[in-house]
VMD Tcl script that draws the C-alpha trace (Angstrom):
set ca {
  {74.21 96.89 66.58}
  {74.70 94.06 68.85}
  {74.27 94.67 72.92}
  {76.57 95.86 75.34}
  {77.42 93.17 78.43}
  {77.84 96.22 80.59}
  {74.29 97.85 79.46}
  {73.26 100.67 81.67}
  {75.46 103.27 83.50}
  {73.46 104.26 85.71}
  {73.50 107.81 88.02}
  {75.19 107.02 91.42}
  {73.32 109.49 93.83}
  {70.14 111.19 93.78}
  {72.23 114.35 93.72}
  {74.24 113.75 90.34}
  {70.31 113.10 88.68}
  {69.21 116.10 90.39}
  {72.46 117.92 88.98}
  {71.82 116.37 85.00}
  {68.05 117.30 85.08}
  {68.02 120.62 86.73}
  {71.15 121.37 84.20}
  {69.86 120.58 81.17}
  {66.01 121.76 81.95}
  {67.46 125.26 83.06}
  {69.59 125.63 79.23}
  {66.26 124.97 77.24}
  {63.84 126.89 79.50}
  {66.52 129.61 78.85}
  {66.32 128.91 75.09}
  {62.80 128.51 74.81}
  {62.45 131.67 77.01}
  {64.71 133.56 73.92}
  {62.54 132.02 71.03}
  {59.42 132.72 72.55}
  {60.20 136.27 73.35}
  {60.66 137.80 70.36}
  {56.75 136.52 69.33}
  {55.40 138.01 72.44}
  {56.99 141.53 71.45}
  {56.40 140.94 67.43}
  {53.87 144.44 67.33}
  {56.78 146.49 69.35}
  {59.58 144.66 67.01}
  {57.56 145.59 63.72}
  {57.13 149.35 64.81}
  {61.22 149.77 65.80}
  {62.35 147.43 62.78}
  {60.20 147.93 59.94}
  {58.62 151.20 60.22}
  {59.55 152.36 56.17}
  {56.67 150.37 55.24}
  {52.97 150.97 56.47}
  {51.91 149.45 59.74}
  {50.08 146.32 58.38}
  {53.36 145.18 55.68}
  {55.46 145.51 58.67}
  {53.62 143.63 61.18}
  {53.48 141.00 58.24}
  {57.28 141.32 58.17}
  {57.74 140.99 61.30}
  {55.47 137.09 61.64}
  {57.45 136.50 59.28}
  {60.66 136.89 60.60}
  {59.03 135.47 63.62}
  {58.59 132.23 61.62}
  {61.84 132.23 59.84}
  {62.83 130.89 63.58}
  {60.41 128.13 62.82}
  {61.34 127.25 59.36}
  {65.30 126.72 60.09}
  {64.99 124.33 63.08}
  {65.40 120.92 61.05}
  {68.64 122.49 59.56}
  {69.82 123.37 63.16}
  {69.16 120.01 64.09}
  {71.09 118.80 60.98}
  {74.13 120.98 61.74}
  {74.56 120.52 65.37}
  {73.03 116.49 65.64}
  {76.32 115.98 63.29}
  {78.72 118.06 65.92}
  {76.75 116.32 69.05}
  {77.41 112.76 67.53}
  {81.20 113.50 66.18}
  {82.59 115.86 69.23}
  {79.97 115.08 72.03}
  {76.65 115.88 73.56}
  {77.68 118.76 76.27}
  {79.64 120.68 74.45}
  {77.49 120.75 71.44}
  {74.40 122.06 73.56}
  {77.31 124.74 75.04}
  {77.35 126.15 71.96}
  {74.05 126.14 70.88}
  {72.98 128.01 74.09}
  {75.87 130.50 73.38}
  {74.39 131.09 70.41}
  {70.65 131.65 71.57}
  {71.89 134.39 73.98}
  {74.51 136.10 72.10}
  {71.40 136.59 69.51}
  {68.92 137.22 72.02}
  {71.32 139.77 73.60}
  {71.76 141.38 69.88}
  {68.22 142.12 69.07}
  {68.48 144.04 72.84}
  {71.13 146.41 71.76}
  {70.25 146.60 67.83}
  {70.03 149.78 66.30}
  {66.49 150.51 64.80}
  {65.43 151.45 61.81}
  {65.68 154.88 62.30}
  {69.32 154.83 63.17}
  {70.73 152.42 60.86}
  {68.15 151.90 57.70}
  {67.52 148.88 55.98}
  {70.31 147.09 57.48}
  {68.34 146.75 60.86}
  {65.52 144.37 59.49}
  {68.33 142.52 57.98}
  {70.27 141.69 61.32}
  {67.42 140.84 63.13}
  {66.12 138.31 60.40}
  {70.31 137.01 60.63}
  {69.84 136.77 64.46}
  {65.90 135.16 64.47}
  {67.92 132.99 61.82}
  {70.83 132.00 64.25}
  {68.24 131.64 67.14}
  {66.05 128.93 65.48}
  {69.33 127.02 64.34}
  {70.82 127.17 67.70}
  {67.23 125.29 69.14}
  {67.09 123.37 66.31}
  {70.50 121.93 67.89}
  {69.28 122.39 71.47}
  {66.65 120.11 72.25}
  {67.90 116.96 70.43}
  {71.19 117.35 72.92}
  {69.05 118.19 75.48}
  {67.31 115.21 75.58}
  {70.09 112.61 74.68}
  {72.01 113.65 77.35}
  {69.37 113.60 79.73}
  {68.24 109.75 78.45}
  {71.98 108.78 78.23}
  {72.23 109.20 81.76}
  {69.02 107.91 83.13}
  {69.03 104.36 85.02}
  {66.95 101.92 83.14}
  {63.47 101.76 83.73}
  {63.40 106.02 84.90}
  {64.14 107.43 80.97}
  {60.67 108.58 80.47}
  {60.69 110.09 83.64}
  {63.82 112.20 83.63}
  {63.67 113.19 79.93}
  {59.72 114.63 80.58}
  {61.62 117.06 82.86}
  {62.74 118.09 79.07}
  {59.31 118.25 78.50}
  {58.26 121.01 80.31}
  {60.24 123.86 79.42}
  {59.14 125.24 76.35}
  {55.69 125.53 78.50}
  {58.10 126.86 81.59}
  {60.17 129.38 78.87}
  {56.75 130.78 77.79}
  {55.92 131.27 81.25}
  {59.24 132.97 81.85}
  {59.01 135.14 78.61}
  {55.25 136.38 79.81}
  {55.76 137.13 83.37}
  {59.05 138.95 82.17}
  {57.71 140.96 79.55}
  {54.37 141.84 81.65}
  {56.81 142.83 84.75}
  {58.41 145.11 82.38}
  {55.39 146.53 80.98}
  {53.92 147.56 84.03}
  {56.96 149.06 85.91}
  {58.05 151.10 83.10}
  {54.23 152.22 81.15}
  {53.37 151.73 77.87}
  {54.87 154.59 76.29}
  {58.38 154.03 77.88}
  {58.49 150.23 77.38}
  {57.22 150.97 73.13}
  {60.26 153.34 72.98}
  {62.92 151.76 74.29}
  {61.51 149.33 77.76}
  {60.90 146.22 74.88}
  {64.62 146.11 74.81}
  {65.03 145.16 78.53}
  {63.54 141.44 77.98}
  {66.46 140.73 75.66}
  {69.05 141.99 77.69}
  {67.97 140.30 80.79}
  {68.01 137.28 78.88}
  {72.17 137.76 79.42}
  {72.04 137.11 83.08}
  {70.13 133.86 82.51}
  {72.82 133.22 79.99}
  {75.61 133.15 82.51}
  {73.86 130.93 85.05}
  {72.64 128.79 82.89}
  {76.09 128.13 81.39}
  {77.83 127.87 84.22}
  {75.58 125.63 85.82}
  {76.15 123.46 82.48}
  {79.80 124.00 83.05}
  {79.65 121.89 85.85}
  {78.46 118.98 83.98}
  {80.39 115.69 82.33}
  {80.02 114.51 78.92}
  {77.57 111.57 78.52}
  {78.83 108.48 79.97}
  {77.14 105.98 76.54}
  {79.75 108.99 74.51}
  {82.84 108.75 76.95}
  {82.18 105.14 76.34}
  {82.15 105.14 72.14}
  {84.91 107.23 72.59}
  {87.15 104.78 74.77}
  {85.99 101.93 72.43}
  {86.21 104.35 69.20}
  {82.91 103.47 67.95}
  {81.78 107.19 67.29}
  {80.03 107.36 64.23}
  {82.92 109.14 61.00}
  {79.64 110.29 58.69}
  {76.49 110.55 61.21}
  {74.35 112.14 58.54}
  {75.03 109.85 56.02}
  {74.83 106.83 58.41}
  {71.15 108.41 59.75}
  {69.91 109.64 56.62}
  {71.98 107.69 53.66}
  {70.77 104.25 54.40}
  {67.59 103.00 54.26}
  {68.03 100.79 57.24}
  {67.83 104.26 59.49}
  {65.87 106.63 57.15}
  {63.15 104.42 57.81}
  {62.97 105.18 61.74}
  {63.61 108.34 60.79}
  {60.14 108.71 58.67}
  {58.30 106.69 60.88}
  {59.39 108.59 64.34}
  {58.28 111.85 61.79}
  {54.97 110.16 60.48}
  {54.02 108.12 63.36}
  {54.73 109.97 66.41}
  {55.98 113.72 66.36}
  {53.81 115.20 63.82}
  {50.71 114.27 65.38}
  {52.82 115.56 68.53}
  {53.14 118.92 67.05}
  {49.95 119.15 65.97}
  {48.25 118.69 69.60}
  {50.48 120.54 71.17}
  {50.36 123.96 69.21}
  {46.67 123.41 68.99}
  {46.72 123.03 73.02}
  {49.24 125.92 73.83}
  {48.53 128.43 71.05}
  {45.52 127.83 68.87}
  {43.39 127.68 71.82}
  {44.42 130.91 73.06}
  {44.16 132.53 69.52}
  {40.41 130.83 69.03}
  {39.56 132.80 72.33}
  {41.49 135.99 71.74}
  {40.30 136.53 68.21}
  {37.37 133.73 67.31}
  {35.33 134.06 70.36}
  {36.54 137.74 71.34}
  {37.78 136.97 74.79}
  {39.98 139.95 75.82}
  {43.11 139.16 75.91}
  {44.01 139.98 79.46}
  {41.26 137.06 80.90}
  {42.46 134.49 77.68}
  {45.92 134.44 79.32}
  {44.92 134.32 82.66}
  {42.66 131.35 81.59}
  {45.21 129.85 79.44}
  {47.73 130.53 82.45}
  {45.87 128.49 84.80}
  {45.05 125.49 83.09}
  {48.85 125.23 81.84}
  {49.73 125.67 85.47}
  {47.30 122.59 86.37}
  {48.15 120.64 83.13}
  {52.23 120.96 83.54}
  {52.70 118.33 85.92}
  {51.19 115.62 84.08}
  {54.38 115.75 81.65}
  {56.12 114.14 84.67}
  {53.13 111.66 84.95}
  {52.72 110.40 81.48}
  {56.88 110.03 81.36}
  {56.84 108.03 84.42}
  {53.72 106.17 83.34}
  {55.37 105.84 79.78}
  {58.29 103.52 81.90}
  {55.90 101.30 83.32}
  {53.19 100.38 80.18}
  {55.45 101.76 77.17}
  {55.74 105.14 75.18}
  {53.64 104.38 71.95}
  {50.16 103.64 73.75}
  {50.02 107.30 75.89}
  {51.33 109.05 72.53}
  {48.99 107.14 70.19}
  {46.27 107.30 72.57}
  {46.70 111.13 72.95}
  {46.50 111.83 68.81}
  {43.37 109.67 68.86}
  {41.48 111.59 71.63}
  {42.84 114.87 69.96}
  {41.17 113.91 66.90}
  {37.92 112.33 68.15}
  {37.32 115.75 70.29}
  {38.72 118.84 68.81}
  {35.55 119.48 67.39}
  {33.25 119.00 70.47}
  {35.54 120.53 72.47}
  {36.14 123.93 70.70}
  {32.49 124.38 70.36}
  {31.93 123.67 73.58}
  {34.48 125.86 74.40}
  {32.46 128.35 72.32}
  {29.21 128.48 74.20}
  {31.24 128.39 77.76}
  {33.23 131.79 76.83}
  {31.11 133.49 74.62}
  {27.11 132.30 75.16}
  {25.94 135.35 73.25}
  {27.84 134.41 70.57}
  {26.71 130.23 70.68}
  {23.22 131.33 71.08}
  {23.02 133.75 67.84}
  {24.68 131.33 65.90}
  {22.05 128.43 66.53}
  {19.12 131.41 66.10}
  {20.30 133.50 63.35}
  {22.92 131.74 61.46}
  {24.67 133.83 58.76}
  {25.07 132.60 54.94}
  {26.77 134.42 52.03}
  {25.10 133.48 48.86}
  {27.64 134.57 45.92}
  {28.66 132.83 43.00}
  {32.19 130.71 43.68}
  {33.68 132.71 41.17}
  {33.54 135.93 42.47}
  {34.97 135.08 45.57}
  {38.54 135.94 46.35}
  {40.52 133.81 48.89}
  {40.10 135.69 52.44}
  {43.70 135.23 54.00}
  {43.99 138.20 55.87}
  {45.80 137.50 59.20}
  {46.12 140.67 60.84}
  {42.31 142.11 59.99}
  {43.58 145.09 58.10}
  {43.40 143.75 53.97}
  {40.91 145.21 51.47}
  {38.65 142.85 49.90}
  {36.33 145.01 47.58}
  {36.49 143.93 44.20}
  {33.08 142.32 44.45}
  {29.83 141.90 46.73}
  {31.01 138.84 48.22}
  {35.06 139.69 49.05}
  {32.91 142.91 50.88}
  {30.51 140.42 52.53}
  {33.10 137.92 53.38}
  {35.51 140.56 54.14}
  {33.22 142.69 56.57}
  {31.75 138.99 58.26}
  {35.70 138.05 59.31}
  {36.93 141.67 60.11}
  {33.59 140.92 62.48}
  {34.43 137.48 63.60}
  {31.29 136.33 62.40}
  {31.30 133.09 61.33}
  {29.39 131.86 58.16}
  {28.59 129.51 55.50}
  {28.65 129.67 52.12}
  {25.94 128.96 49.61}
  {26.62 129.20 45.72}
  {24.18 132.24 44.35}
  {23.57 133.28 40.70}
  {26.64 134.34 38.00}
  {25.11 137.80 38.17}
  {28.26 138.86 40.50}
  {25.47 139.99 43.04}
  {26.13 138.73 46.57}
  {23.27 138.25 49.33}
  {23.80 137.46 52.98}
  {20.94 136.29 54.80}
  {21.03 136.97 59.01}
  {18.42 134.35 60.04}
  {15.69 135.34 57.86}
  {16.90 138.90 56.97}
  {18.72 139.25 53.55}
  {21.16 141.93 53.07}
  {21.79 142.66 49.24}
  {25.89 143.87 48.85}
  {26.72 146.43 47.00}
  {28.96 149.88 48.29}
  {31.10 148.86 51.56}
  {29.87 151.39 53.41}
  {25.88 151.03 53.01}
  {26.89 146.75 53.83}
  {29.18 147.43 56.62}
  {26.07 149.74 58.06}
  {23.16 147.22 57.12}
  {25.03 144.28 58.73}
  {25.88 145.64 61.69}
  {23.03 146.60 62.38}
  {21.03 142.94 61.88}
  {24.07 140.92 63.90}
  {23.13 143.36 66.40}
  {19.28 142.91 66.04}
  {20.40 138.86 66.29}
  {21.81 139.33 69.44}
  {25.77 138.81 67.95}
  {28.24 140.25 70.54}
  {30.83 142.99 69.21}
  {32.79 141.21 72.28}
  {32.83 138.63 74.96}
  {30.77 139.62 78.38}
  {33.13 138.75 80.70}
  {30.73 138.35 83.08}
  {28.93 136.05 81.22}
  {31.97 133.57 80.64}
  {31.77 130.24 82.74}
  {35.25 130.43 83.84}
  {36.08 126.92 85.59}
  {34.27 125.19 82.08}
  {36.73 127.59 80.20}
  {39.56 126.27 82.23}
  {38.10 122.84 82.29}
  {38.43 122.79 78.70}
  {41.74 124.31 78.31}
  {42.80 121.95 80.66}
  {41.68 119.13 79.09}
  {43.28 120.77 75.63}
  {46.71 120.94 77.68}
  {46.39 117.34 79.04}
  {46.36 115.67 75.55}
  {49.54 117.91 75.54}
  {51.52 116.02 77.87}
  {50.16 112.75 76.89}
  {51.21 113.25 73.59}
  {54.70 115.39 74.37}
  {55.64 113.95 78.05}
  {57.00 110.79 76.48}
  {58.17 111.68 73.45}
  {61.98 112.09 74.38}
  {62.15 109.17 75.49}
  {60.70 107.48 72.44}
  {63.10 109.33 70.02}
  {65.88 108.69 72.15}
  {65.29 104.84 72.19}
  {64.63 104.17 68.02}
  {68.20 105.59 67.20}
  {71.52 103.85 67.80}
  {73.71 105.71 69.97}
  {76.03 106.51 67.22}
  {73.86 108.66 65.22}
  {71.11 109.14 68.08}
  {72.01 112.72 68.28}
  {71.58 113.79 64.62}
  {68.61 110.98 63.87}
  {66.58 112.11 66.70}
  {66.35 115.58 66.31}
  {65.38 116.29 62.36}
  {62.42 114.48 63.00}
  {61.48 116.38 66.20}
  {62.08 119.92 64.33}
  {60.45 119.19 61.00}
  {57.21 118.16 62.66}
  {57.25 121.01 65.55}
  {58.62 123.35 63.27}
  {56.89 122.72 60.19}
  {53.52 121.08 61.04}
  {53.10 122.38 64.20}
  {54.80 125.76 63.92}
  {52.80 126.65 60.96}
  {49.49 125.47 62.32}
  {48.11 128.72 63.71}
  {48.82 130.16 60.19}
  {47.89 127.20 58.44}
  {44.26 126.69 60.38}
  {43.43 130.24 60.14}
  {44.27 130.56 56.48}
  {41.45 127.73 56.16}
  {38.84 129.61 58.56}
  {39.15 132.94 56.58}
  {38.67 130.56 53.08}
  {35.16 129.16 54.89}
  {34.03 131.23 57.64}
  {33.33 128.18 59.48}
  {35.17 129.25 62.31}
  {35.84 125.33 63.36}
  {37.12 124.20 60.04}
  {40.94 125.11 61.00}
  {40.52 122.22 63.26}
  {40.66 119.69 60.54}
  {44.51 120.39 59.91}
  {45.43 118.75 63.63}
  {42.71 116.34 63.08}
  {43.71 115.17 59.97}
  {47.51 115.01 61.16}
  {46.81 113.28 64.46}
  {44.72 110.76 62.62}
  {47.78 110.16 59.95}
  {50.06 109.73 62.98}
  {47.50 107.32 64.87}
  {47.78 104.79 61.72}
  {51.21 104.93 60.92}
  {52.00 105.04 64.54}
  {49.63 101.92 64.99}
  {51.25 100.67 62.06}
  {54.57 101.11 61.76}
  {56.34 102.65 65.36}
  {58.12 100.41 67.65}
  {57.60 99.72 71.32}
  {60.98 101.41 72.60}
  {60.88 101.51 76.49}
  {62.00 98.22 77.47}
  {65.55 98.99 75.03}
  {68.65 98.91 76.35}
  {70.38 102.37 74.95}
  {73.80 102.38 76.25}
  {75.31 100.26 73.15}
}
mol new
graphics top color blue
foreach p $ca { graphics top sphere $p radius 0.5 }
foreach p [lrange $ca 0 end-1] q [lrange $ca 1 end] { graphics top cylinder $p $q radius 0.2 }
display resetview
């Protein structure tokens, strides 16, 4: 596509930019605030919507409802990228905010199991459904309009504004939910109080569209409209022809999943590792976590603007790299600042399971509650992560006996009961913790870390808008740009806390999740390095 004489059309006061940026930032912190609310409340939401099956299948329902919202995004951006690029960028994001607060509102006033059967799990996995489609059609809109009507030389900057509000609808979603909590009690907010979050979520509805209301349609559109070079097919054009499928793989492969990766690791694997790894209650993990997003969030604004000035590829490529060459030495540093006790047993009285391969089952077991007892070493393996003891694992004799060695004490396995007693007993002669000493954590090299976690964030997600907005022509930007956003946060990075402790459980090496954002940061470093264009000196109103 050849270049426009006209180029840029630029924002004529400081007030319209304000206007576009507080806008749009308000509709996705409001949609991020929806998404993120129903995982905050997912134990409350299993008890009310799944209670005809035993506590532990229902929780298990319930994630997974949780990441049905997850696993539709790309098809949201696939639906609404095509309405965005054939009828416009602010109405489509109209609707897609409708959408994520009519649903949001539903689950609210949605009858429970209790009342109406069966068919309440049902609606809420139709509503989760419609709430992950709507984002999947938010962001991408989001961001094009925001980039469409940025002044050249200032799109990184005003499209990181973008970038902070899935940290700022988190935020929103927690102080909500913990207000709520603590006005109403436990007991009150369990029976019916969880419902308030949702419904409160109506209010921010109506501002937020109104405020949206207020807004024009992208100038770069009004101008393919006037000239009537709007794309007729923009999913075939962006996905049918090599020439754009292309950018389309390489914007997946060498920028956003490595994107994902980092920043689910940063935002929500770190607080897991502390919560259930290093047995951090979970009152001081989000405190900790709270405060070094706080500190971290303005440096989305920094690495936009500084993406303007020396070029988008080099802070995102530079990000994956340091995320890769320091997960490891950071998590276990991470280790010995919140839990010592833990570190310092570890290095003195390391624990090994010595069972042959075969008589090992694979130890998936994400909520703590499954029953591994068909042989000695699913009850050794099973007791050790129930424990949150890590371990290795050493191949022992085809007897089917399993041993577990404590330092130099070995524990033979044999009835559950008679291990669970013997090993408990030895972690605690070892000096293992049962749980973190607060006292004992070194807060400010907690947040230090967490910090540093949430900084490769923003290097890594401030400038990625701005990027995406930049490979695609403006014809198809809307639908090109977004299914390669919500495959790789949806799919590689939504799926990562599963994902990474699926492959913790397998090992008992409580690091070795690690290696699924190190090994996808590294594949997004080389093709990046490879393969992805330098975008931020392109001219994007053609």
């Amino acid at each position: 596509m050849s270049e426009q004489a006209g180029a840029a059309v630029p924002i004529d006061t400081r007030q319209d930019a304000r206007k576009v940026i507080v806008a749009s930032s308000l509709g996705t912190i409001f949609e991020w605030y929806d998404f993120y609310l129903y995982g905050l409340l997912a134990t409350v939401i299993s008890a009310q919507f799944f209670s005809a099956v035993n506590e532990t299948t229902g929780f298990i329902f319930a994630l997974a409802a949780f990441a049905a919202g997850f696993a539709v995004r790309p098809f949201g951006a696939l639906v609404f990228g095509r309405i965005g690029d054939l009828v416009g960028r602010k109405y489509t994001f109209l609707v897609t905010m409708g959408l994520m607060g009519l649903s949001t509102f539903l689950v609210g006033v949605l009858p429970n199991y209790a009342a109406i059967g069966v068919a309440a799990p049902i609606l809420l996995v139709v509503l989760r459904l419609v709430q992950g489609l709507a984002l999947g059609g938010e962001y991408g809109g989001a961001a094009t309009y925001v980039a469409e009507h940025a002044p050249e030389g200032k799109r990184g900057l005003f499209t990181s504004f973008i970038q902070t509000t899935a940290t700022l609808g988190l935020f929103a979603a927690l102080l909500v939910v913990i207000a709520t909590r603590t006005l109403l009690g436990e007991e009150a907010f369990a029976e019916w109080g969880w419902r308030l979050p949702f419904l409160i979520s109506v209010i921010l509805l109506g501002v937020s569209l109104w405020i949206r209301m207020q807004l024009e349609e992208s100038p770069v559109f009004k101008q393919m409209k006037a000239e009537g070079t709007t794309s007729k097919a923009p999913l075939t054009e962006a996905f049918g022809r090599w020439s754009n499928l292309k950018w389309v793989l390489v914007a997946l492969l060498g920028a956003v999943a490595g994107q994902a990766v980092v920043w689910y690791t940063g935002q929500f694997y770190a607080l897991f590792f502390l919560e259930k790894t290093l047995k951090v209650d979970g009152a001081t993990a989000n405190i900790l976590i709270a405060i070094a997003l706080v500190l971290g969030t303005p440096f989305f604004i920094f690495f936009g603007w500084l993406s303007d000035r020396i070029g988008r590829k080099p802070i995102i490529l530079a990000g994956c790299a340091l995320a890769a060459l320091t997960y490891f030495p950071a998590f276990q540093l991470l280790t010995t600042a919140a839990n010592p006790a833990l570190a310092e047993a570890q290095a003195r009285a390391p624990v090994i399971v010595f069972a042959h391969a075969e008589t090992c089952s694979f130890q998936f077991d994400p909520i703590g509650r499954a029953s591994f007892d068909r042989t000695g070493c699913d009850i050794a393996k099973s007791a050790l992560a129930k424990a949150g003891i890590p371990y290795a694992n050493e191949d022992g004799a085809d007897d089917g006996r399993a041993f577990v060695h404590v330092g130099e004490e070995v524990i033979s396995v044999a009835d559950r009961q008679g291990f669970g007693a013997a090993l408990s007993e030895s972690l605690a002669a070892a000096g293992y913790p049962a749980k973190a000493d607060t006292d004992a954590i070194d807060k400010p090299l907690v947040v230090g870390i967490l910090f540093y976690l949430v900084l490769l964030v923003t290097m890594v997600y401030g400038p990625i808008a701005a990027l995406l907005v930049e490979m695609f022509p403006s014809r198809i930007r809307y639908s090109a740009m977004s299914l390669p956003y919500h495959i790789g946060n949806g799919w590689f990075g939504g799926f990562l806390p599963t994902t990474a402790f699926a492959m913790v459980a397998a090992t008992g090496n409580i690091y070795y999740g690690l290696w699924y954002p190190v090994v996808i940061a590294l594949l997004t470093f080389v093709v990046g390095l490879l393969f992805l264009p330098e975008t931020f000196r392109r001219k994007i109103h053609e």
